[in-house]
C-alpha positions in Angstrom: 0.0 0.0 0.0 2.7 2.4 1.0 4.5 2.9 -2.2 1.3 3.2 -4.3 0.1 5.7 -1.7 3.4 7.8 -2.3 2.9 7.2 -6.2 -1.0 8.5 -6.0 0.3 11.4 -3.7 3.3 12.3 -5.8 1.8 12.1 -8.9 -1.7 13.7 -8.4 0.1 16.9 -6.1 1.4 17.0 -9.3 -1.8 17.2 -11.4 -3.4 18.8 -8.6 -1.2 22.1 -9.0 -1.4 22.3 -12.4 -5.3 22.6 -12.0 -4.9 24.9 -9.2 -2.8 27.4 -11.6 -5.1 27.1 -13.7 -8.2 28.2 -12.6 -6.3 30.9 -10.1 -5.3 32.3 -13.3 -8.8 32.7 -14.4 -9.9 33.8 -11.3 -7.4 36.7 -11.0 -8.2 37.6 -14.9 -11.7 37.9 -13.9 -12.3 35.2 -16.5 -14.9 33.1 -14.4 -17.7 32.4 -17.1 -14.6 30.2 -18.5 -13.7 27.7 -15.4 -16.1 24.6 -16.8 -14.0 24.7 -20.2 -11.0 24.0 -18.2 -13.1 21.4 -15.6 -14.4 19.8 -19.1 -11.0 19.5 -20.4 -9.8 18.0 -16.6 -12.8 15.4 -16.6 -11.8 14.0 -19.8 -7.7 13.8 -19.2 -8.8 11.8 -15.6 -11.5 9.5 -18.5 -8.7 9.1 -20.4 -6.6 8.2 -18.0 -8.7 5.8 -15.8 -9.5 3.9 -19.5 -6.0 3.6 -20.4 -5.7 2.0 -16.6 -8.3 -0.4 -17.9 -7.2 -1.0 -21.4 -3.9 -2.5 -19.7 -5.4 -4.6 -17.2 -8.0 -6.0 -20.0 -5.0 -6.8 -22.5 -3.2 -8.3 -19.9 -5.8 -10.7 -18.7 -6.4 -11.7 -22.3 -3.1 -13.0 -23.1 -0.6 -16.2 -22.5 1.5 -16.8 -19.5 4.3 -16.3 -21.4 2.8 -13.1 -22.8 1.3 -11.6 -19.8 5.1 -11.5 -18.7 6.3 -10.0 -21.6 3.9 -7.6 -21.7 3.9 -6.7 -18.3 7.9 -6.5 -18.3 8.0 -4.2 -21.4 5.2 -2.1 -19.5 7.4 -1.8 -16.2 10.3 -0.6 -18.4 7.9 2.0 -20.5 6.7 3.1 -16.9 10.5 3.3 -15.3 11.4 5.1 -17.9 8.7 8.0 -17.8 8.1 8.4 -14.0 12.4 8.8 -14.4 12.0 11.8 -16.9 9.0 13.0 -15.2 10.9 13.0 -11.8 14.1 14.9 -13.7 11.5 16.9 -15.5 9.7 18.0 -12.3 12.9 19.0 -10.5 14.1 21.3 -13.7 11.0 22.9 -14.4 9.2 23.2 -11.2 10.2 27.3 -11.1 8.9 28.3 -14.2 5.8 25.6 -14.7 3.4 28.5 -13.0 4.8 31.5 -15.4 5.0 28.8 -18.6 0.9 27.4 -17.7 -0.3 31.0 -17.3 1.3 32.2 -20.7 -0.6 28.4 -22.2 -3.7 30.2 -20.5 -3.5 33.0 -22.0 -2.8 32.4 -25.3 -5.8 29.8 -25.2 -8.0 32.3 -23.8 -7.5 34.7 -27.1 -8.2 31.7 -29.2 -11.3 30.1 -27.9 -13.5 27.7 -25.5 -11.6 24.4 -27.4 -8.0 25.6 -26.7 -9.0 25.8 -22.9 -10.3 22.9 -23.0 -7.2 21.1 -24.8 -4.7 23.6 -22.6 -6.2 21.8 -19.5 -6.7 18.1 -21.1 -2.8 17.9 -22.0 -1.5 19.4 -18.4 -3.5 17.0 -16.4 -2.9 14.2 -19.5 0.5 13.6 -19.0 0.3 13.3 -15.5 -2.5 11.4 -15.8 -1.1 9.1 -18.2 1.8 8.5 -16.7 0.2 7.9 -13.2 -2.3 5.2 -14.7 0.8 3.3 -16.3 3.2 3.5 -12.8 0.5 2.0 -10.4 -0.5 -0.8 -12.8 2.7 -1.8 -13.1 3.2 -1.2 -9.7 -0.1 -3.3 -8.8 1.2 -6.2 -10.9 5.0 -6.0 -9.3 3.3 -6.5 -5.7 0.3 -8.1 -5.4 -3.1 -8.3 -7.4 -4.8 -7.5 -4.0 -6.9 -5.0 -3.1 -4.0 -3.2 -0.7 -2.2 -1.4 -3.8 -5.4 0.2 -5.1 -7.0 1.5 -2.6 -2.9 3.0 -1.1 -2.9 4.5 -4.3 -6.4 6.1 -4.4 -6.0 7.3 -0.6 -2.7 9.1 -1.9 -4.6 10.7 -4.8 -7.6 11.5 -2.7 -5.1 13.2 0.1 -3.4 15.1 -3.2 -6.5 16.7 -3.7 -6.8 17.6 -0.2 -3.7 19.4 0.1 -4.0 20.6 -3.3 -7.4 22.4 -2.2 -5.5 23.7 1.2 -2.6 25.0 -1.0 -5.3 26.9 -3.4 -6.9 28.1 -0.2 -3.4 29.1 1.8 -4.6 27.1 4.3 -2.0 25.1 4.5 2.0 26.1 3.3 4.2 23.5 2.1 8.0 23.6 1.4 6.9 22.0 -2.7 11.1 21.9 -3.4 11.5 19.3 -0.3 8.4 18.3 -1.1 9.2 17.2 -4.2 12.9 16.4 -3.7 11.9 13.5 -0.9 8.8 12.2 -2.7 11.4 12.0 -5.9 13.8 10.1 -4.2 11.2 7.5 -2.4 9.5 7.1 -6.3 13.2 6.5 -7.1 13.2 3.3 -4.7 9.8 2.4 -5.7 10.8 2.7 -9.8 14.0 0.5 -9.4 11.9 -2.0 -7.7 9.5 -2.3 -10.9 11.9 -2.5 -13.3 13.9 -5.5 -11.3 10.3 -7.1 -11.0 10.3 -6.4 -15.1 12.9 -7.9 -15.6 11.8 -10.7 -13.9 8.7 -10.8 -16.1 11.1 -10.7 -19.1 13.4 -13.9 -17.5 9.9 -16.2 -17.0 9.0 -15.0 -20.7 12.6 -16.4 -22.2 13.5 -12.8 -23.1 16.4 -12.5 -21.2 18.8 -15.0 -19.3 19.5 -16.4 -16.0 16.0 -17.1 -14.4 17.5 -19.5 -12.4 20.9 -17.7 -11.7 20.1 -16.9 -8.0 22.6 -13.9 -6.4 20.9 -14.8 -3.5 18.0 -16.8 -1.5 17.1 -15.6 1.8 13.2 -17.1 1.8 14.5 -19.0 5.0 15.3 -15.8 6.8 12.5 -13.5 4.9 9.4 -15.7 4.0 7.6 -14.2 0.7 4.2 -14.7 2.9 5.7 -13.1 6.8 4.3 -9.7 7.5 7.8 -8.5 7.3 8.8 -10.1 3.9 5.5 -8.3 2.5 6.2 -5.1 4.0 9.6 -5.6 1.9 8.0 -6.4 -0.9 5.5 -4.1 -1.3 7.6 -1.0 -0.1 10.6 -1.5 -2.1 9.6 -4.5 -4.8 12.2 -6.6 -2.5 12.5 -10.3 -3.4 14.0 -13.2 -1.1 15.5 -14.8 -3.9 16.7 -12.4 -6.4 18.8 -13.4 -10.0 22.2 -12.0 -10.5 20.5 -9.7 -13.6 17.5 -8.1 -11.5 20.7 -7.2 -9.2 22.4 -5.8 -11.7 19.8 -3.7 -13.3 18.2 -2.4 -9.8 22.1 -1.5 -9.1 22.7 0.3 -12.2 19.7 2.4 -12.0 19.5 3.7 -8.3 22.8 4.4 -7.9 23.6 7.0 -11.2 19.7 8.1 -10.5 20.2 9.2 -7.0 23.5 10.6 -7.9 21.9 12.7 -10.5 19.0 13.4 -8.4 20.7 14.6 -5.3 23.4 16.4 -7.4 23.4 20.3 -7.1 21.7 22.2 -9.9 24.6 24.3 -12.0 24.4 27.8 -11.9 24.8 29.8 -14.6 27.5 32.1 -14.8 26.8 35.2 -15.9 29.5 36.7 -18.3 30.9 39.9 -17.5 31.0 42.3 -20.7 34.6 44.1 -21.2 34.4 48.1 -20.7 34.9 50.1 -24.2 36.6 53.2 -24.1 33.7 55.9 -25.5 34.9 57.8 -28.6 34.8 61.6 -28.0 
């Protein structure tokens, strides 16, 4: 439950401000009358979303053994690989996204009720998106109980909440530690999917070594003990592990969180030589 929670909480803060620029924007420009073209274009980024949620789980119940764990392998890597470069993306941009949505809004709001609508549906869309595709794979890496779901909507649901307090300044929230911490927990959480993907990807006969074991503890740290499932479903953790999930889980956390926790260059503003004024 716990890392889908962080997930849902991450991800729809995420959405959550965007929506929140948005309609303050509209607000303060006294543009009012024009708030349900932006709800109209949220409603059907979250439809889109929640169906693309439901086009996975229906493609995956529909295939092979051996299919199901390709697919869901290639899906953990997909969904790595975003909730990476939306993590990076976050951290790089989070300064100007209010200033860069406002001039979006603006510019939509000289051209019509339809480029509201698809200014709202693409900044709530790609968070949207990208949420949807993280917890399913997520879902499928611990468990196909009912736990991951309902960590994940109780995250989303307390987004909303704090989004609402935010909007409200009822509530004030350091967003860069914020943001920094969640990051580096999603971090955790991401490496643990893609070792589980490639997991999917050695039962499918993609890749080698299935039964090349870097180590078994399922004596010390049963899959079924409460504290074998907390490991599992916090950080993906697997008693016995292959040399290659290792390897991969390795090779991603540790350049990540170097990357991640490395400080941001400044730029260095170039000083202009002095030139003598002719007389």
């Amino acid at each position: 439950m716990l890392p889908n929670f962080l997930i849902g909480l991450r991800e729809g803060l995420e959405a959550t401000l965007v929506v929140s620029i948005l309609v303050a924007y509209l607000v303060k420009t006294g543009k009012t009358t024009r708030l349900p073209a932006v709800w109209g274009g949220v409603a059907l980024a979250v439809a889109i979303s929640l169906a693309f949620g439901a086009l996975l789980t229906f493609t995956s119940s529909n295939l092979s053994f051996q299919a199901q764990e390709r697919f869901g392998g290639i899906m953990s890597v997909i969904a790595v690989c975003f909730v990476t470069w939306m993590i990076f993306w976050m951290r790089r941009a989070a300064r100007f996204l209010k200033s860069e949505l406002q001039d979006k809004m603006h510019a939509a709001l000289m051209m019509g009720t339809l480029a509201l609508v698809t200014t709202a549906f693409f900044a709530v869309a790609r968070e949207g998106l990208e949420t949807s595709l993280f917890i399913w794979t997520a879902v499928q890496a611990t468990g196909s109980g009912a736990s991951p779901i309902i960590g994940a909507t109780l995250g989303i649901l307390t987004a909303l909440a704090l989004g609402w307090l935010l909007y409200r300044h009822a509530v004030s929230i350091n967003l860069a530690k914020f943001f920094t911490w969640t990051g580096a927990g999603l971090i955790l959480v991401a490496a643990g999917v893609l070792a589980y993907g490639v997991h999917d990807l050695q039962e499918a006969g993609d890749l080698p070594g299935e039964h090349s074991l870097a180590f078994d503890v399922s004596s010390a740290i049963p899959p079924d003990s409460w504290y074998g499932t907390l490991l599992k479903g916090i950080f993906n953790f697997s008693p016995a592990t292959t040399w290659l999930q290792a390897l991969v889980w390795l090779l991603y956390v540790v350049p990540v969180l170097t990357l991640f926790f490395r400080p941001a260059r400044k730029k260095a503003t170039a000083t202009a030589p002095s030139t003598p004024v002719a007389a």
